[in-house]
TIZATOR-435567 format. One record per residue (C-alpha): residue number from 1; z negated, y, x negated. Coordinates in steps of 0.5 Angstrom, whole numbers, plus 500, padded with zeros to 3 digits. Each point is the difference from the previous one (the first is absolute). Layout:
<pts>
+-----+-----+-----+-----+
!   n !  pz !  py !  px !
+-----+-----+-----+-----+
! NUM !   Z !   Y !   X !
...
+-----+-----+-----+-----+
</pts>
This chain:
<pts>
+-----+-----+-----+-----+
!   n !  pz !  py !  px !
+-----+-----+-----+-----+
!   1 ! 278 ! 627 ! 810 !
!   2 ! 497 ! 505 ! 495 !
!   3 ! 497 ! 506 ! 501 !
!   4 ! 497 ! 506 ! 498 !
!   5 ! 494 ! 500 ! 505 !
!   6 ! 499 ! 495 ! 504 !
!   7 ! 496 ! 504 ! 507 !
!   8 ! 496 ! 496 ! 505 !
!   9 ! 500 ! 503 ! 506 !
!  10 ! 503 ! 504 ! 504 !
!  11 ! 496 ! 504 ! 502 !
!  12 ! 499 ! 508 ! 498 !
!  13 ! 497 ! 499 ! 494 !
!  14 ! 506 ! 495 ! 498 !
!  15 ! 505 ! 504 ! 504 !
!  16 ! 499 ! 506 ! 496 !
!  17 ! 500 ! 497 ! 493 !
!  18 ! 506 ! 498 ! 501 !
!  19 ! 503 ! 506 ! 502 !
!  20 ! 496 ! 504 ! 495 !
!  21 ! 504 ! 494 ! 495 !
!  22 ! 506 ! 501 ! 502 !
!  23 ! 501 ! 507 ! 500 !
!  24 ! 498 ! 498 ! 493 !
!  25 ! 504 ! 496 ! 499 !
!  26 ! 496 ! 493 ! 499 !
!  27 ! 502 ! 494 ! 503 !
!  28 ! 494 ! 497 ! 506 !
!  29 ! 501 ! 494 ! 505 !
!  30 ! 495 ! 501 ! 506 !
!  31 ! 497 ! 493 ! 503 !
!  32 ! 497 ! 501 ! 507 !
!  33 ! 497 ! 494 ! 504 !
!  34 ! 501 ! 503 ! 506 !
!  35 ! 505 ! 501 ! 504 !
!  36 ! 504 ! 507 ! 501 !
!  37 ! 498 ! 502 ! 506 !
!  38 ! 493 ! 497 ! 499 !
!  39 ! 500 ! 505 ! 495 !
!  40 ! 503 ! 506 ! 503 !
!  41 ! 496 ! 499 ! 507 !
!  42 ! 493 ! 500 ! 498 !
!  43 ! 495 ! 504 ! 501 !
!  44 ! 496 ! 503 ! 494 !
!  45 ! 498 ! 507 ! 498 !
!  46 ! 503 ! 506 ! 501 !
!  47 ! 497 ! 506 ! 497 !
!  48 ! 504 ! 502 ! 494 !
!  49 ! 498 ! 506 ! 495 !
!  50 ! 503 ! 506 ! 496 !
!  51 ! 502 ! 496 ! 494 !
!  52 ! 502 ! 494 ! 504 !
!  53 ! 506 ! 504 ! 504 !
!  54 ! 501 ! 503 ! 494 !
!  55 ! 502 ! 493 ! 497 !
!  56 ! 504 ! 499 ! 505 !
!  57 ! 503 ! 504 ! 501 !
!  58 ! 502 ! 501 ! 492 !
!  59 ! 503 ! 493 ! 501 !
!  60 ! 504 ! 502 ! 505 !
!  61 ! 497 ! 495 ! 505 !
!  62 ! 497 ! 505 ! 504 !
!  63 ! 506 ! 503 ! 505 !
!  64 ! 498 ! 497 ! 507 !
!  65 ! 492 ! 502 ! 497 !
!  66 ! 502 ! 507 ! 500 !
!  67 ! 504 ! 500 ! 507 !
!  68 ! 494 ! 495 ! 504 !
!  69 ! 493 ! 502 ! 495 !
!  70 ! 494 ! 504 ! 504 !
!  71 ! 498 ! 504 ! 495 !
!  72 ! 492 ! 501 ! 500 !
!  73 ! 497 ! 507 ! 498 !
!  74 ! 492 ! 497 ! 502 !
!  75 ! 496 ! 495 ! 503 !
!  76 ! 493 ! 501 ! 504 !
!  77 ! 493 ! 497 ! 499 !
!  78 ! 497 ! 500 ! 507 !
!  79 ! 493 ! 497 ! 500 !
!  80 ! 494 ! 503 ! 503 !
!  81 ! 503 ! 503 ! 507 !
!  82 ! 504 ! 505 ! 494 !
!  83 ! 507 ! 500 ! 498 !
!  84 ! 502 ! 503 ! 493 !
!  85 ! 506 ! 500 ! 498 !
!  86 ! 502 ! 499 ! 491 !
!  87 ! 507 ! 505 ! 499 !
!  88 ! 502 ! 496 ! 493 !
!  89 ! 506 ! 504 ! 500 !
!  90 ! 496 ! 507 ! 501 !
!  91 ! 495 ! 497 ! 495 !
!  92 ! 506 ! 496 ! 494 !
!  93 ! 506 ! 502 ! 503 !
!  94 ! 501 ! 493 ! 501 !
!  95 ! 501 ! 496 ! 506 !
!  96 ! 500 ! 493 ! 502 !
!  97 ! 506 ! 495 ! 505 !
!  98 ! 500 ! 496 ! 504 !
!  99 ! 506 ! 495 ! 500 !
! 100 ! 499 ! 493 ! 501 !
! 101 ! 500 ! 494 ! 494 !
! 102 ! 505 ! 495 ! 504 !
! 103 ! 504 ! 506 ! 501 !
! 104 ! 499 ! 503 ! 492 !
! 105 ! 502 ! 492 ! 499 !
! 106 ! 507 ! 500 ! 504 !
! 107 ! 502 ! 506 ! 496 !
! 108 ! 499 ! 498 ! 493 !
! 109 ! 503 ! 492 ! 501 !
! 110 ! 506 ! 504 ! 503 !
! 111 ! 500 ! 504 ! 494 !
! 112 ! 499 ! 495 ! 495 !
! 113 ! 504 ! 495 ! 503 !
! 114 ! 506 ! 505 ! 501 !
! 115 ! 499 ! 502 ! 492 !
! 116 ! 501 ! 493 ! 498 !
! 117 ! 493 ! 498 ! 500 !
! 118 ! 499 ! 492 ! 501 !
! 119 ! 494 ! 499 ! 505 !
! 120 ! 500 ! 493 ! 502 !
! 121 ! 496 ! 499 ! 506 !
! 122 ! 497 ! 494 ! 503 !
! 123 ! 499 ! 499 ! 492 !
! 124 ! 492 ! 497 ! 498 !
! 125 ! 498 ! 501 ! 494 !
! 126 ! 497 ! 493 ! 498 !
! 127 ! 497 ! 503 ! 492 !
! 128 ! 502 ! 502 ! 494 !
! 129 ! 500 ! 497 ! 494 !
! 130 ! 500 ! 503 ! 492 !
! 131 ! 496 ! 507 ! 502 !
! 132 ! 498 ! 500 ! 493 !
! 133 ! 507 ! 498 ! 497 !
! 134 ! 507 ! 505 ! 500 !
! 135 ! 502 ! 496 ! 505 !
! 136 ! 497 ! 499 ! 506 !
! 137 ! 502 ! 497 ! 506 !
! 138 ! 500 ! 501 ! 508 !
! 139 ! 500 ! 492 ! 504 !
! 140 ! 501 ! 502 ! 506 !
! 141 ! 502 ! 496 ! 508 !
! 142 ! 507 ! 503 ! 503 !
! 143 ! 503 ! 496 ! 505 !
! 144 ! 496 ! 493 ! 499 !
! 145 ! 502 ! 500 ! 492 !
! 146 ! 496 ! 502 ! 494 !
! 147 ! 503 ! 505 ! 496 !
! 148 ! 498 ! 503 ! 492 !
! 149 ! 502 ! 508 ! 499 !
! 150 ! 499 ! 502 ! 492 !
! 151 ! 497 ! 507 ! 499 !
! 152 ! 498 ! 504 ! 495 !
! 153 ! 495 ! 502 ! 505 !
! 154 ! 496 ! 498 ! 505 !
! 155 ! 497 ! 506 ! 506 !
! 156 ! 496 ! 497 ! 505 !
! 157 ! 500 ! 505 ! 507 !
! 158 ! 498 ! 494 ! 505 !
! 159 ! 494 ! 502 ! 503 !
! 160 ! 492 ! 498 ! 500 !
! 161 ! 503 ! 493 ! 502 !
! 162 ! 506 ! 499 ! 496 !
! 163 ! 501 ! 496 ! 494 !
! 164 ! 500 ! 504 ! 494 !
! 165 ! 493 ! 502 ! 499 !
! 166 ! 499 ! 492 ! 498 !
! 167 ! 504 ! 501 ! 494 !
! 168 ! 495 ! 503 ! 497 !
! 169 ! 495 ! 495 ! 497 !
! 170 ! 493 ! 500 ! 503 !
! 171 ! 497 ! 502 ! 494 !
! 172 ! 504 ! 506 ! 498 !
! 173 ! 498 ! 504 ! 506 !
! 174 ! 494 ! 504 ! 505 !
! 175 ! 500 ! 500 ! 507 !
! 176 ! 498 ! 505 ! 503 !
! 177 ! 498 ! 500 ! 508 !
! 178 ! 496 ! 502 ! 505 !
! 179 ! 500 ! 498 ! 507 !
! 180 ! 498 ! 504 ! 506 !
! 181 ! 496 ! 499 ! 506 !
! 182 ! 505 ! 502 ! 505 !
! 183 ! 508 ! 498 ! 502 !
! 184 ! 505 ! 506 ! 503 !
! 185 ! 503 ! 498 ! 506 !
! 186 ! 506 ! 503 ! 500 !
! 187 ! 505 ! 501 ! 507 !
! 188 ! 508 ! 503 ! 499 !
! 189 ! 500 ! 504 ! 507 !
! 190 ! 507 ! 502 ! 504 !
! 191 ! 497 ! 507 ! 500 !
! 192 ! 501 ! 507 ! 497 !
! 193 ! 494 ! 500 ! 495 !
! 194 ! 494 ! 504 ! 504 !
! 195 ! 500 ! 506 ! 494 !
! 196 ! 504 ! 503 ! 495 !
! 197 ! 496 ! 497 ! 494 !
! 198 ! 496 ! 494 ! 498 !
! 199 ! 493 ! 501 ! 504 !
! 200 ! 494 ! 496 ! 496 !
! 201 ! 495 ! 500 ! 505 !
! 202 ! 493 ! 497 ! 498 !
! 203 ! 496 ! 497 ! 505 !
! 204 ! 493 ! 497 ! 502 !
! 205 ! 505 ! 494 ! 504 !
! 206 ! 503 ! 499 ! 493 !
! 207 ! 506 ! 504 ! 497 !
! 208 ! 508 ! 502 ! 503 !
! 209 ! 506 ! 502 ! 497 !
! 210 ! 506 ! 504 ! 504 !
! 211 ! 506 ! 500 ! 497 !
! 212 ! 507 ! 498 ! 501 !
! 213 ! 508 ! 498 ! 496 !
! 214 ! 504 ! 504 ! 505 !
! 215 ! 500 ! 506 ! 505 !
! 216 ! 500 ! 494 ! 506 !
! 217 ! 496 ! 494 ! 496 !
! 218 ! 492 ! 501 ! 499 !
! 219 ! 496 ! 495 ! 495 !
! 220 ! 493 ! 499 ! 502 !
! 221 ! 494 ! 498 ! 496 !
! 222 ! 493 ! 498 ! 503 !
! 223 ! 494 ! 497 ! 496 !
! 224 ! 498 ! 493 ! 501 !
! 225 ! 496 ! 494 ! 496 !
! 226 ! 504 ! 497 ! 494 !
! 227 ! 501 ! 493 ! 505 !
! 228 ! 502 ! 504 ! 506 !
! 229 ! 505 ! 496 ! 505 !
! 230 ! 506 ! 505 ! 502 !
! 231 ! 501 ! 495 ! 506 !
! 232 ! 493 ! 503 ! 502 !
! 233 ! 502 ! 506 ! 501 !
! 234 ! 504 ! 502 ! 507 !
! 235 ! 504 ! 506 ! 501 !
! 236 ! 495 ! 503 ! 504 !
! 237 ! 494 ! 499 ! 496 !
! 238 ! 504 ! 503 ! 494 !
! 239 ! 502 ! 507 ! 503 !
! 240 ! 492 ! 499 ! 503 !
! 241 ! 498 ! 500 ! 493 !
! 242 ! 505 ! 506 ! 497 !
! 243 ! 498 ! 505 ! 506 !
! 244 ! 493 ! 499 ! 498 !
! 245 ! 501 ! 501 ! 492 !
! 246 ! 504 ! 506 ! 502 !
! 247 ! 494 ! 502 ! 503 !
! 248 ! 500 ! 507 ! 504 !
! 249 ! 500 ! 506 ! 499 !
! 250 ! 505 ! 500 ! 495 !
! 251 ! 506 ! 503 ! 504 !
! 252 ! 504 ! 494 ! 499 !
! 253 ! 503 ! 494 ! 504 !
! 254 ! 502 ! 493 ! 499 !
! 255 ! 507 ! 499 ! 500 !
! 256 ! 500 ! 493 ! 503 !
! 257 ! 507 ! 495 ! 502 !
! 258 ! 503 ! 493 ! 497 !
! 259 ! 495 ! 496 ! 496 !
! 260 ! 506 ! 496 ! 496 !
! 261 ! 495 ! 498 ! 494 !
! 262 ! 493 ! 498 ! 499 !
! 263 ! 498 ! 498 ! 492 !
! 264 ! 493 ! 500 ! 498 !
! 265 ! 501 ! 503 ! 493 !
! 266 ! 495 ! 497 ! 494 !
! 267 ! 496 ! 505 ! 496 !
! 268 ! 500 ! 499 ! 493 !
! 269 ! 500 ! 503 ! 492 !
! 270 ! 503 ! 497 ! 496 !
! 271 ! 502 ! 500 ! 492 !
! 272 ! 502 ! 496 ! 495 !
! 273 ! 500 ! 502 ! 492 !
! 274 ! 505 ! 500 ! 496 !
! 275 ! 506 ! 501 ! 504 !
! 276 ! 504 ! 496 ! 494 !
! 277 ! 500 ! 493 ! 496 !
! 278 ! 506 ! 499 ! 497 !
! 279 ! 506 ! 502 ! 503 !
! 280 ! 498 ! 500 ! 505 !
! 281 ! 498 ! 506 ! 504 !
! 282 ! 496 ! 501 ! 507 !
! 283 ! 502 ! 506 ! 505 !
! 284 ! 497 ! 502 ! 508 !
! 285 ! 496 ! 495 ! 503 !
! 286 ! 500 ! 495 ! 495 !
! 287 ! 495 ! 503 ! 496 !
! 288 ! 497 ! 504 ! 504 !
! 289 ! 498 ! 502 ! 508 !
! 290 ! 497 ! 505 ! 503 !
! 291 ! 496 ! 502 ! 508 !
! 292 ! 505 ! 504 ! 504 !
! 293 ! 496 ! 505 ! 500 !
! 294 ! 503 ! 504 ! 495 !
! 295 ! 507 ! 499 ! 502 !
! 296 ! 500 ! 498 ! 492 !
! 297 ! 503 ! 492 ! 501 !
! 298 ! 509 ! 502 ! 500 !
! 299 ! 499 ! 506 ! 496 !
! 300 ! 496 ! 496 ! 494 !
! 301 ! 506 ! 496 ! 499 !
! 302 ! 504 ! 505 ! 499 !
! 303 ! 496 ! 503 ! 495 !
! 304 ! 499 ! 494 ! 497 !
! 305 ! 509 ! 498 ! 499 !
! 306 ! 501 ! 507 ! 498 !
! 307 ! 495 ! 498 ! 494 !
! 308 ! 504 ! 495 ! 499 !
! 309 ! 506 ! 501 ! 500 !
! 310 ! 500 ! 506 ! 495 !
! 311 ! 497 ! 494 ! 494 !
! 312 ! 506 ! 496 ! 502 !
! 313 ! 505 ! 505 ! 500 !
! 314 ! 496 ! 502 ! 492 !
! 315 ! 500 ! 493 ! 498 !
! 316 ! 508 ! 499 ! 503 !
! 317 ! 502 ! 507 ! 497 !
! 318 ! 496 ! 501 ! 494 !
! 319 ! 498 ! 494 ! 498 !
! 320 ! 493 ! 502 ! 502 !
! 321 ! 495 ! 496 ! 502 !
! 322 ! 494 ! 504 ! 500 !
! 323 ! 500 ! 502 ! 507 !
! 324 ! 499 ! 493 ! 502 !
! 325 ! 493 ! 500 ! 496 !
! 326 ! 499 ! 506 ! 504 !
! 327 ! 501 ! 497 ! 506 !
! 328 ! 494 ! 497 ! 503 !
! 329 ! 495 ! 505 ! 498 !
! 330 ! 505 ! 506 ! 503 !
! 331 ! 500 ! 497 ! 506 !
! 332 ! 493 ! 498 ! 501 !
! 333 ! 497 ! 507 ! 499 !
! 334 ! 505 ! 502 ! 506 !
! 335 ! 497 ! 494 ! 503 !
! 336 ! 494 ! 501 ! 500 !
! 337 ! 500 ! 507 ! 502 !
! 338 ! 503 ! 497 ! 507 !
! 339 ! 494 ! 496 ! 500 !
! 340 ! 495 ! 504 ! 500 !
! 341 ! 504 ! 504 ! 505 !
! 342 ! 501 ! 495 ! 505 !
! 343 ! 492 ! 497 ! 499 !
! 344 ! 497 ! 508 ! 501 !
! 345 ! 505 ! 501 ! 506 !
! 346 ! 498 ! 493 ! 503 !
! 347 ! 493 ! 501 ! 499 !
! 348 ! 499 ! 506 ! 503 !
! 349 ! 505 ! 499 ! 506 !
! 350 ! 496 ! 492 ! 502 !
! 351 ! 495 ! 498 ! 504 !
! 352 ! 497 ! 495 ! 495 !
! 353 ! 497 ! 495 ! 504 !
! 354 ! 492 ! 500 ! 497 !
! 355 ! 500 ! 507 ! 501 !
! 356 ! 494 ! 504 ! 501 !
! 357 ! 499 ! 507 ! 503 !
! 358 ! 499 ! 503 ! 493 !
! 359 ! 507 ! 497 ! 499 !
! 360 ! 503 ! 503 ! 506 !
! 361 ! 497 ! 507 ! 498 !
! 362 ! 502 ! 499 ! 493 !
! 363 ! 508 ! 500 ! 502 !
! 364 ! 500 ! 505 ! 505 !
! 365 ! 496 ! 504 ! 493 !
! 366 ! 506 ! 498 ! 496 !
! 367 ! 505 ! 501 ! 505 !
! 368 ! 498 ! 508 ! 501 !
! 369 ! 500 ! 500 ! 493 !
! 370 ! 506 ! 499 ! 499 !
! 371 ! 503 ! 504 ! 506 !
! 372 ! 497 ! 505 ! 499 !
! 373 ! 501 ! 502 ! 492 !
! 374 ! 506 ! 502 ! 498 !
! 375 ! 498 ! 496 ! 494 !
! 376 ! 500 ! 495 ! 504 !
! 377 ! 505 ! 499 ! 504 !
! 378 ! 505 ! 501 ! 493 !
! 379 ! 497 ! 495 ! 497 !
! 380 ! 501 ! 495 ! 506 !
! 381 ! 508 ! 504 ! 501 !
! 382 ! 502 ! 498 ! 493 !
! 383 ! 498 ! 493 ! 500 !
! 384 ! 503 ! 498 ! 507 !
! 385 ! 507 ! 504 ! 499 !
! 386 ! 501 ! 497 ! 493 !
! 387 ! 496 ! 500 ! 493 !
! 388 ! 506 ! 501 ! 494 !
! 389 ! 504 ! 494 ! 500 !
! 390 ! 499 ! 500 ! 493 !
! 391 ! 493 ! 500 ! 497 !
+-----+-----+-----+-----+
</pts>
């Protein structure tokens, strides 16, 4: 089998390529290791900026987005026993949503597949041969047999623990990585969200996170040590700790009902340069992680595909193979933006651990700094709704 992409992973990355591909009329093949439902059910991010509905929504992916998003116009900062609220629209003109990634996922596999856009589930990748050469090839495991696909490029979109990225030589890279004190742990609740916008409440208990994926489902966050057992945690000693970091004084209510999910969720930075060797190519999470902080994981992997795309429709259009070179560099100054985004809103939400009372003061400093300044508070709004998709 040939074909002019070969893309691994079927997750937003991947499934945008290929649509953005197509639309092109570029041939791509999709391999996913895990199954479709697998794929469309669990659980990720669910923050998507201005630019990624956008995209979406060009690529005509985004009916059911359009019917069933909550569009954002702000969030709050709640610390201190103060509550400030940051109005993106009113400060950008931007806004944020909120529409699940397995439910984004559904929508662009029913797309894809209904344009005609191969996606072979339970397909593992198992490496890649001749990167460097003009033809290299995908092994991959798809019921119980190997099989070889020929491109003429490779994307890899297969995340921080797929495959791709040990396709570039170990010399021929730089890690970046940064681990974090401190795990989220995360619970899905059967139960309207307890406000209309994101609550980012700072706490001498440690940090909380209000937010939701549907008028009826609440997606809740409490910071907890990176080793934390989530089997630690009862029902009745989560609402406990949410009440608490809630605090008093603010008006508002933990909405409480189901717990259908708890996970404790990593906190990392992660970055590997360049985004390139050969011909092969790497997109979303294969190259890069960020904390959830800044809602930046789902809506960097967008960006990073709309790059790429448009250097595959140069190459297959005009015979210009320049956007290629361009690629990494593109992405990473993007990237990076997110990074430093999603370690500053991190830092200046958590507890750290070894903390001293100077510390503390120092936050709650900051944090009346920044709410307190228009200044400051566009700073804040236009890196969270979204920094350009091209930098």
């Amino acid at each position: 089998m040939h074909v002019q992409v070969g893309i691994v992973g079927a997750g937003p990355a991947g499934l945008m390529l290929a649509r953005l591909l197509h639309l092109q009329g570029i041939s791509s093949i999709i391999l996913e290791s895990r199954s479709r439902p697998y794929v469309e059910t669990r659980v990720r991010a669910g923050l998507l900026e201005q630019g990624s509905v956008d995209l979406i929504n060009e690529t005509g992916m985004g009916d059911r987005l359009r019917r069933e998003c909550l569009p954002h116009d702000g969030i709050e900062l709640l610390f201190n026993g103060e509550r400030h609220r940051v109005n993106m629209q009113e400060l950008i003109g931007r806004r944020v949503y909120i529409y699940g990634q397995q439910e984004a996922v559904k929508d662009m596999i029913a797309v894809n597949l209904a344009a005609g856009v191969p996606i072979h589930f339970e397909a593992e990748a198992v490496a890649f041969e001749g990167v460097d050469s003009e033809r290299p090839t995908i092994r991959y495991r798809h019921g119980g047999v190997e099989k070889t696909i020929a491109c003429d490029y490779i994307a890899g979109c297969d995340g921080f623990h797929g495959v791709s990225r040990n396709g570039f030589p170990a010399s021929g890279r730089k890690d970046y990585d940064r681990a974090y004190p401190f795990g989220w742990l995360g619970i899905l609740v059967d139960a309207p969200p307890s406000h209309d916008e994101l609550l980012y409440c700072h706490h001498e208990r440690g940090f909380a996170l209000f937010t939701m994926r549907s008028p009826t489902v609440s997606r809740l966050y409490l910071q907890v040590p990176p080793d934390e057992d989530e089997n630690n945690w009862s029902d009745d000693r989560i609402w406990s700790e949410f009440h608490q970091r809630l605090g008093t004084g603010h008006g508002l209510k933990v909405s409480e009902g189901r717990i259908t999910q708890k996970v404790v969720v990593e906190m990392r930075s992660y970055v590997t340069e360049p985004m390139r060797f050969g011909r092969l190519f790497l997109a979303g999470d294969s190259a890069h992680i960020v904390p959830p902080t800044g809602a930046k994981g789902m809506n960097l992997a967008l960006s990073d595909v709309n790059v790429l795309a448009k250097a595959f429709t140069a190459f297959y259009k005009r015979g210009d193979a320049s956007l290629f070179d361009a690629y990494s560099e593109k992405c990473l100054r993007r990237i990076w933006g997110a990074q430093h985004f999603s370690w500053w809103m991190t830092s200046l939400l958590h507890t750290m651990p070894d903390a001293l009372s100077f510390d503390v003061r120092r936050q709650i400093a900051e944090l009346r700094t920044i709410t307190g300044s228009i200044a400051g508070q566009t700073l804040l709004a236009e890196n969270y709704a979204g920094l350009p998709m091209e930098m």
